[in-house]
MILUM-494318 format. One line per 5 residues: number of its first residue (from 1); their letters; for each residue x, y, z of N, C-alpha, C. Coordinates in steps of 0.001 Angstrom, whole numbers. Layout:
! MILUM-494318
NUM = a = X:Y:Z:X:Y:Z:X:Y:Z; ...
This chain:
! MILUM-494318
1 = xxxxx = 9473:917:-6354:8272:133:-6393:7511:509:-7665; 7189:-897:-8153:6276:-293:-9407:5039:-1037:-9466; 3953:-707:-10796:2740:-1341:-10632:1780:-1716:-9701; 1855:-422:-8875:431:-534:-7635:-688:-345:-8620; -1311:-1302:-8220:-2886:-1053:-8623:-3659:-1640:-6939
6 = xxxxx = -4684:-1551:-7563:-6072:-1958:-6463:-7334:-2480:-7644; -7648:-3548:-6999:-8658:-3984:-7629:-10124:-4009:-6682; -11269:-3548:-7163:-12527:-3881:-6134:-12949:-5028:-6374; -13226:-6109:-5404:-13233:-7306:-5507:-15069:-7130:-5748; -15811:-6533:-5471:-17228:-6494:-5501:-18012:-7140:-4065
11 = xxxxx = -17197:-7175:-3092:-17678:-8250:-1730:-17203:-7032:-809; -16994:-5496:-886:-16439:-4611:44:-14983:-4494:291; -14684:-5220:-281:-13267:-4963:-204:-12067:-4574:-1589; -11118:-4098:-1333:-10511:-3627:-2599:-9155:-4402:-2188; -8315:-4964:-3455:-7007:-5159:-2916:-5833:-5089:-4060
16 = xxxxx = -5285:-4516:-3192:-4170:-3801:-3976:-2583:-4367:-3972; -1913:-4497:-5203:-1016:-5377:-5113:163:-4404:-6248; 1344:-4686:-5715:2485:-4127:-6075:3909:-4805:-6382; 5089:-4265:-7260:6199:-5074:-7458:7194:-4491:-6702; 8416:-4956:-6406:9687:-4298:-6095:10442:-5200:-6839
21 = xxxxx = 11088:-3994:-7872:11915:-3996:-8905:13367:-4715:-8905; 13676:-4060:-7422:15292:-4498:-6959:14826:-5608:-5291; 14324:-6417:-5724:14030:-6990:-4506:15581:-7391:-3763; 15419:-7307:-2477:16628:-7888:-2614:16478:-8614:-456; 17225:-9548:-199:16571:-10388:939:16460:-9503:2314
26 = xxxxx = 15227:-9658:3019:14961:-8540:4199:13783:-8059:3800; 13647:-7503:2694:12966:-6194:2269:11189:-6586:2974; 10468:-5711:3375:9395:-5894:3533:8656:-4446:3271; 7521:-4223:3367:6465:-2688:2613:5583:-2815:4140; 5849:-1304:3683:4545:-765:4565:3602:-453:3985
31 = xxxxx = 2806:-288:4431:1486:615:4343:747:1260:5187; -357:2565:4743:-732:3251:5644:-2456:3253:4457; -3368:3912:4844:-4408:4555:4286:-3910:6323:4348; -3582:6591:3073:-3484:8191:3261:-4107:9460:3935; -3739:10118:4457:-5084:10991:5365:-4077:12478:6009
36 = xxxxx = -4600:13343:4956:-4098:14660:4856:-4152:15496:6325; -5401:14709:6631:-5271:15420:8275:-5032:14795:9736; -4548:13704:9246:-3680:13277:10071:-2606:12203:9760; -1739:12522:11377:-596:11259:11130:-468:10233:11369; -581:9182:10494:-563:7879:10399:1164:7091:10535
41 = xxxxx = 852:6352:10830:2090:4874:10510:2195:4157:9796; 3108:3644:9053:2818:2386:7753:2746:1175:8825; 2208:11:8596:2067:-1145:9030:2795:-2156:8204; 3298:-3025:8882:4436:-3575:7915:3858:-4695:7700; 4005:-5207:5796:3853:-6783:5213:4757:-7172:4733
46 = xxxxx = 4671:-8593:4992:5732:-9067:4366:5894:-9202:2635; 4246:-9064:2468:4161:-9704:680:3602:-8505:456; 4055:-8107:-1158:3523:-7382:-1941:1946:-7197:-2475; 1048:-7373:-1672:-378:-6987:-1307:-753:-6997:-449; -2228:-6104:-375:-3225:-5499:988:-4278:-5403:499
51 = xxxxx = -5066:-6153:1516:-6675:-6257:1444:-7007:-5424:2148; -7740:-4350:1669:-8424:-3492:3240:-10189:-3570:2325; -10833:-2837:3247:-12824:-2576:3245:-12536:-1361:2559; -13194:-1684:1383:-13746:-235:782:-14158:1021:1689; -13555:1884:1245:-14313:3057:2024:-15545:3538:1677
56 = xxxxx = -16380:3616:2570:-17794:4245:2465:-17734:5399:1461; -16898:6541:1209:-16846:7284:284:-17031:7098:-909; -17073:5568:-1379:-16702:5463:-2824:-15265:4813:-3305; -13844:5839:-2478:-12872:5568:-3706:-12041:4910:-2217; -11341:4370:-2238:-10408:3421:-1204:-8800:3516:-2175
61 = xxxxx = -7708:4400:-1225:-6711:4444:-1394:-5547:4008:-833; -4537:3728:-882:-3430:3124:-82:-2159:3931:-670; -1375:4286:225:-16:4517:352:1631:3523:541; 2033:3259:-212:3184:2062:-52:4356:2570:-124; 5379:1697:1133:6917:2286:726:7691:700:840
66 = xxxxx = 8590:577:480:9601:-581:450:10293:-18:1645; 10554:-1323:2868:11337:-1458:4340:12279:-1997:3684; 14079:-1114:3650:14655:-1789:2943:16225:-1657:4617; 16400:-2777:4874:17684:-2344:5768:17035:-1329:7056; 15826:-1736:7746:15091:-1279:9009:15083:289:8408
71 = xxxxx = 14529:763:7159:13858:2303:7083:13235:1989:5286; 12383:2846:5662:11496:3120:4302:12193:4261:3377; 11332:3705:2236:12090:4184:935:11525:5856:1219; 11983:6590:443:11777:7884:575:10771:8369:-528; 10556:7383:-1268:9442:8172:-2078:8262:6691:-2298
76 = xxxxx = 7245:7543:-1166:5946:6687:-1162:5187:6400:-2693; 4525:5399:-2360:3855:5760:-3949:2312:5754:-3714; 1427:6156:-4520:-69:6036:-3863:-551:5725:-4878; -2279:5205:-4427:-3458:4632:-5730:-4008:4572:-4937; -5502:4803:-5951:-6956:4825:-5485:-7663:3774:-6024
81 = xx = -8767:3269:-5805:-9530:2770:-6781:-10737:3179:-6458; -11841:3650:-7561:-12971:4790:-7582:-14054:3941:-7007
């Protein structure tokens, strides 16, 4: 997966959009919101972006993996936007 970014739309929300390089038919992405102290699940999309609500903190991050053949890729990728 390449080119995650996140953009802040200025309306509370940030959205973040990504490529897969080797697309190939099936494939779908997860996602999760990252969170060191606890364990989360990716939620599965079909398209290469996610709208979520800014986080009250300031910076709103997302975690992405490519669903390739019913399992995720092994190396997540992450971004913030401040």
């Amino acid at each position: 997966m390449t080119n995650l970014e996140g953009v802040d739309n200025g309306d509370g929300t940030v959205t973040f959009t990504w490529e897969n390089p080797e697309p190939r038919p099936g494939d779908t992405y997860g996602w999760k919101v990252p969170d060191p102290l606890e364990e989360t699940r990716y939620v599965e999309v079909l398209e290469p972006t996610k709208t979520l609500d800014a986080d009250p903190s300031g910076r709103t991050c997302i975690e992405v993996v490519v669903n390739r053949d019913g399992a995720p890729s092994f190396t997540p990728k992450a971004a913030c936007v401040p």
